[in-house]
C-alpha positions in Angstrom: -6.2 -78.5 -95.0 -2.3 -78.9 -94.7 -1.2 -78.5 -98.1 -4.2 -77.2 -99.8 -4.0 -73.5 -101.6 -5.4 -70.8 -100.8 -8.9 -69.4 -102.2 -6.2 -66.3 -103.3 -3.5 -67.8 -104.9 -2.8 -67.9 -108.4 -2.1 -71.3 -110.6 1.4 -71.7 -111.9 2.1 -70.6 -115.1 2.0 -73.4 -117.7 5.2 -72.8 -120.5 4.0 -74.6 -123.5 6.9 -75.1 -125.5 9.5 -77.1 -122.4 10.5 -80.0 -124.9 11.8 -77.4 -127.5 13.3 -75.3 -124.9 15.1 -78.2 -123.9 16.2 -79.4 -127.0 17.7 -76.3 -127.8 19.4 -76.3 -124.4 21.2 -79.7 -125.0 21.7 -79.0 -129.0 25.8 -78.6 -129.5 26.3 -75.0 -130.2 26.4 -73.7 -133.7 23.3 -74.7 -136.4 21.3 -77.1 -134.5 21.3 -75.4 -131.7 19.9 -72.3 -133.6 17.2 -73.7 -135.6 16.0 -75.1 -132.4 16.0 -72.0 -130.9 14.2 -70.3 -134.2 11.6 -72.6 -134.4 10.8 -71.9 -130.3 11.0 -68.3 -131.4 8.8 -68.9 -134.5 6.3 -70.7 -131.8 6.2 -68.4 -129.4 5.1 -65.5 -132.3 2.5 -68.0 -133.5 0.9 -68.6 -129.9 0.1 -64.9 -129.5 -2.4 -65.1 -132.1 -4.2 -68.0 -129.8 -7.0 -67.5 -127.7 -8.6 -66.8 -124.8 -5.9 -64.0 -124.6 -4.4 -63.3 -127.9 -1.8 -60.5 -128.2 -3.0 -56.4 -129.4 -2.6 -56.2 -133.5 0.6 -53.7 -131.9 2.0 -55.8 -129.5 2.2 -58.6 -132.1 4.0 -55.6 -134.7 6.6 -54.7 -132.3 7.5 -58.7 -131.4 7.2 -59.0 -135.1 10.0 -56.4 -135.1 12.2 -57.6 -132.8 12.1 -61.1 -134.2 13.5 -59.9 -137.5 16.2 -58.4 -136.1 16.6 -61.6 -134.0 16.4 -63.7 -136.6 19.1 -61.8 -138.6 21.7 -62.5 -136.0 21.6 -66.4 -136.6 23.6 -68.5 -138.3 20.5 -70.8 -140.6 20.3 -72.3 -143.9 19.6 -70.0 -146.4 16.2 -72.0 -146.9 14.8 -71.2 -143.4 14.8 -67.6 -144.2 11.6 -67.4 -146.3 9.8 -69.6 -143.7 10.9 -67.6 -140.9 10.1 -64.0 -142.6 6.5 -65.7 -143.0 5.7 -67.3 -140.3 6.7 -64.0 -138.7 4.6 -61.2 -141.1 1.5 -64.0 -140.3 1.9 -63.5 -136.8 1.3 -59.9 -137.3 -2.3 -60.8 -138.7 -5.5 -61.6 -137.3 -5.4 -65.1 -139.3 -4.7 -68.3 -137.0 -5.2 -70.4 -140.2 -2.5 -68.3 -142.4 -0.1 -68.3 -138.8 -0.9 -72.1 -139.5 0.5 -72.7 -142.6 3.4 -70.5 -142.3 4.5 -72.2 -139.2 3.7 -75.6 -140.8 6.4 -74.9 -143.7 8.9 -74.1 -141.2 8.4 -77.1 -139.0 8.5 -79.6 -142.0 12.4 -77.9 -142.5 13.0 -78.4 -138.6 11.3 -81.4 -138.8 15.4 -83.2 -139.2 16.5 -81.4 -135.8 13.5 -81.9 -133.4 13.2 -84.9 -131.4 9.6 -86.7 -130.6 8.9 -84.5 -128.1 9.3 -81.1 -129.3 7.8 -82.4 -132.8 4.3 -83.2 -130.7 4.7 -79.7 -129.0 4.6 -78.1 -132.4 1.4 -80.6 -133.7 -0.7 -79.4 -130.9 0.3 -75.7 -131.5 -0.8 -76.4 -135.1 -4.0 -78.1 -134.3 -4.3 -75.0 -131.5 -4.2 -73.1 -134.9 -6.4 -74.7 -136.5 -4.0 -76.8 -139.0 -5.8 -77.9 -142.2 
């Protein structure tokens, strides 16, 4: 039984969204670097609504929060705004579909920036969604 795991121990957490962290991580500083990072921020609001496990109406609120602010700090087109804002006030619903198409609005004006990768990442969160 050398290097099976115990009956006790726990899987390794699985972080959905590597390709986008990683593309953010080798983006030059300044705007690409910073939509990269929105849309993995926009991604990470939109997979709390997912189940088995989604986020508490409140938790969801107070990331909602936090993300403005966040958001506010970056440098982005002035076009990414409206996206963000909804992809954002979606999150703090109970709808996947309507956390679907906000977050499918923002990706088409990533779409430019994101390599292959990080552009499948987001189809399978939208399909998670349930994408129309």
């Amino acid at each position: 039984m050398i290097g099976a795991a115990p009956p006790f121990s726990l899987d390794a957490p699985a972080f959905r969204f590597r390709a986008l962290a990683l593309l953010a991580g080798r983006a030059a500083l300044g705007g690409e670097r910073e939509m990269a990072l929105a849309t993995l921020m926009a991604a990470r609001l939109a997979e709390g609504v997912l189940p088995p496990c989604p986020l508490s109406a409140t938790a969801r609120r107070g990331r909602g929060v936090g993300a403005r602010l966040w958001f506010s700090t970056l440098t982005l087109p002035a076009a990414t705004r409206v996206p963000l804002a909804r992809v954002v006030e979606a999150t703090e619903s109970d709808t996947p579909g309507l956390v679907a198409d906000a977050l499918a609005a923002l990706i088409e004006l990533a779409r430019p920036q994101l390599d292959s990768p990080a552009r499948a990442e987001m189809a399978e969160l939208l399909t998670a969604l349930g994408a129309r």
